[in-house]
C-alpha positions in Angstrom: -2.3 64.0 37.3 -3.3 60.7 39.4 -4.7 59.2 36.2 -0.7 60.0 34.3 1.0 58.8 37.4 -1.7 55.4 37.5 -0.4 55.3 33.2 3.4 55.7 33.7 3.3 52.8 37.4 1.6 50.6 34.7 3.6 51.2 31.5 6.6 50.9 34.5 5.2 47.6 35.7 4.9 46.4 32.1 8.7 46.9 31.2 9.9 45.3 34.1 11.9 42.5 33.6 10.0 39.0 34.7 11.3 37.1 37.9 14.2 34.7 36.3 12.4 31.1 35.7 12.6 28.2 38.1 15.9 25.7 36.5 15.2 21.9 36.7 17.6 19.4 35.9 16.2 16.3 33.9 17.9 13.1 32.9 21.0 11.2 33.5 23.8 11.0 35.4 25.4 14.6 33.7 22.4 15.8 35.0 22.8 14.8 38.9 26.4 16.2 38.2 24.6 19.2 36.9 22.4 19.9 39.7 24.8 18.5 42.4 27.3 21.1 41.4 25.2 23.8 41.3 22.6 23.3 44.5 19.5 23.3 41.9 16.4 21.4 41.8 17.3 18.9 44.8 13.6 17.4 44.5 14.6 16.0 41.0 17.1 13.3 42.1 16.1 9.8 41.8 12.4 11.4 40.5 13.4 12.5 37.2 17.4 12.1 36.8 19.0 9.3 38.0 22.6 8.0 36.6 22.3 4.8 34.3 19.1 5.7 32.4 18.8 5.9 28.7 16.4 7.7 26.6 14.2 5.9 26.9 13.8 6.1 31.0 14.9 9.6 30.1 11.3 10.4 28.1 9.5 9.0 30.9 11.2 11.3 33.0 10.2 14.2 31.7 6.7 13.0 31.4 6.7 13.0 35.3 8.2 16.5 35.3 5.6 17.9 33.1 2.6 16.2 35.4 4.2 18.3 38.0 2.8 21.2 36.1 6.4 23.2 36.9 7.3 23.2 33.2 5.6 26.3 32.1 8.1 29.2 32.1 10.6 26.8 33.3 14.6 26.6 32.0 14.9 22.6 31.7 18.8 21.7 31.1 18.1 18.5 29.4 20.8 15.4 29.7 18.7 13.1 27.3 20.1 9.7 28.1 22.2 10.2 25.0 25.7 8.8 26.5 24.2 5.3 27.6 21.9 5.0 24.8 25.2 3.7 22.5 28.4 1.7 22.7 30.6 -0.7 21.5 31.5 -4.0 23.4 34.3 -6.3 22.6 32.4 -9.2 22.5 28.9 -9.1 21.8 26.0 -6.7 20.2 26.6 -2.8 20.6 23.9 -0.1 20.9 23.9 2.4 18.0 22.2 6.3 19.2 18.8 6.5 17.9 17.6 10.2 18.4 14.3 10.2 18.0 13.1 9.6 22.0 15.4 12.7 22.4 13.0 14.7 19.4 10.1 13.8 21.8 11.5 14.6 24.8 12.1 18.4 23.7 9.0 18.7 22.1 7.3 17.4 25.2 9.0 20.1 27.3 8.2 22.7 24.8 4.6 22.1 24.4 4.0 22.4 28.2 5.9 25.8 27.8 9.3 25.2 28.7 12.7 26.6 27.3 15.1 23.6 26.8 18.8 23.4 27.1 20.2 20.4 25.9 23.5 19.3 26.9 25.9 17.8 24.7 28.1 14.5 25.1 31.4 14.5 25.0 33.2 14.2 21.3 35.4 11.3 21.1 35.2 7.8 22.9 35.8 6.5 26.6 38.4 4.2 27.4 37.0 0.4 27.7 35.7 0.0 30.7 34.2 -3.3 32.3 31.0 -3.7 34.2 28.5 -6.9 35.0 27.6 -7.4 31.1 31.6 -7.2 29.9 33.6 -4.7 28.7 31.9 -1.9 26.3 33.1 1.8 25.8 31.2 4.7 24.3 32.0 6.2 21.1 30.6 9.7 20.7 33.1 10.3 17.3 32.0 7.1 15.4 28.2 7.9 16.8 29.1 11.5 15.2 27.0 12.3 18.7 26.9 16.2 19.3 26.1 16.8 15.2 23.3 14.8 15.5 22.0 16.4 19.1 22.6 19.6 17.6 20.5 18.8 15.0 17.6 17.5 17.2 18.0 20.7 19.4 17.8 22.4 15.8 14.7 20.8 14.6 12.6 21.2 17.8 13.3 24.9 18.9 16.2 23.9 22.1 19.5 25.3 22.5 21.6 22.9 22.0 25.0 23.7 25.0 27.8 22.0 22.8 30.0 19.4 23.8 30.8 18.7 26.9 34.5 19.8 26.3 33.3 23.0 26.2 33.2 22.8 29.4 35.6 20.4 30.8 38.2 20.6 28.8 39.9 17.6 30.5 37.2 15.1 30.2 39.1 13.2 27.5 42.1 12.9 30.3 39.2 10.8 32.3 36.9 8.5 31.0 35.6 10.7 28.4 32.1 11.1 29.5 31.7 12.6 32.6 32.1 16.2 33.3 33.8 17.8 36.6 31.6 20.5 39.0 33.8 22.8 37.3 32.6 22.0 33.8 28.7 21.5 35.6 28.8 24.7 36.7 30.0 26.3 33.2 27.2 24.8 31.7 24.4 25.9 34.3 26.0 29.5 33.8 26.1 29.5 30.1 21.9 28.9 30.4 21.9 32.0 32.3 23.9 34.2 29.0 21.9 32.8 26.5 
C-alpha cells in the first residue's frame, strides 16, 4: 500500500503543471513601455532595453541576457530594434529594414532555451517628425514591416504578437509607433494565452 501511495504522489508530481517561467523584456523603447507597464523585469532597463537602439544594439542585448544564464525556460518578449532600424528623411539617405540581426537574435534566445515573443511594429507610417539629424519618419507599410517580422518569427520557431494595432488601436492617432500601457499590457497578456 505505501509502495501504490509512493507511485500515485509521483505519477501526481509528474502531471503537475511547472511554475509559470520568469518574463524578461529585451530591446527597445516598446520594450521599456512593455515592462514599465506591466512591473516586469525592472533589472533589464538600461542593461538590455534601452529606447533608441537598433538591431544591431538590440543583438548585443540579448547576448548580455543570455550571459546572465536566465534564458533557459524563460518567456523573452522580444522588441528587436525593428522601428529604428528604417526610415525615410526628407533630405538625405534613409535606412531600409534589414532582418537578418533580428533572425539571429531569436535564434540566440532559442538555443539557450528560451520561448520568444516577438513584438510587431506598427503597420503604416509616423508623421515627420524632427530630431538633431533633420526630419525622418518611419514607414512600416512601404518597409511592408510586420510581413516580414512575421516571417522571421516563422523561420526561427518565435511567436510572432502581430502589429502593434492589435493592441493600441489608436497608435495611428499618435505618432504611429509607440504603444500606450494599455496596448503594453494587452501584449504582455496575450504571452500568457498563447
Amino acid at each position: 500500500m505505501l509502495k501504490s501511495l509512493i507511485i500515485s504522489l509521483a505519477a501526481l508530481f509528474a502531471f503537475t503543471a511547472p511554475a509559470h517561467a520568469a518574463t524578461y523584456v529585451i530591446g527597445d523603447s516598446i520594450a521599456v513601455g512593455i515592462a514599465n507597464a506591466n512591473g516586469i523585469d525592472r533589472a533589464g532597463h538600461h542593461v538590455w532595453r534601452k529606447g533608441g537602439m537598433d538591431t544591431r544594439v538590440i543583438l548585443g542585448y540579448v547576448k548580455k541576457f543570455i550571459a546572465t544564464g536566465k534564458a533557459n525556460g524563460a518567456t523573452v518578449i522580444l522588441s528587436s530594434g525593428a522601428s529604428n532600424s528604417t526610415y525615410e528623411r526628407k533630405n538625405g539617405e534613409g535606412r531600409n529594414l534589414n532582418t537578418t540581426l533580428i533572425n539571429q537574435q531569436i535564434r540566440l534566445l532559442k538555443q539557450a532555451g528560451a520561448t520568444v515573443y516577438l513584438v510587431g511594429t506598427g503597420s503604416q507610417s509616423s508623421p515627420w517628425i524632427k530630431n538633431r539629424y533633420g526630419w525622418y519618419r518611419v514607414n512600416f507599410a512601404r518597409q511592408n514591416a510586420n510581413a516580414r517580422l512575421a516571417e522571421v518569427a516563422r523561420q526561427e520557431g518565435a511567436i510572432f504578437l502581430g502589429p502593434l494595432e492589435k493592441y493600441s488601436p489608436e497608435l495611428n492617432r499618435g505618432e504611429g509607433i509607440h504603444p500606450g500601457p494599455q496596448g503594453a499590457r494587452a501584449m504582455n497578456k496575450a504571452t500568457k494565452n498563447k
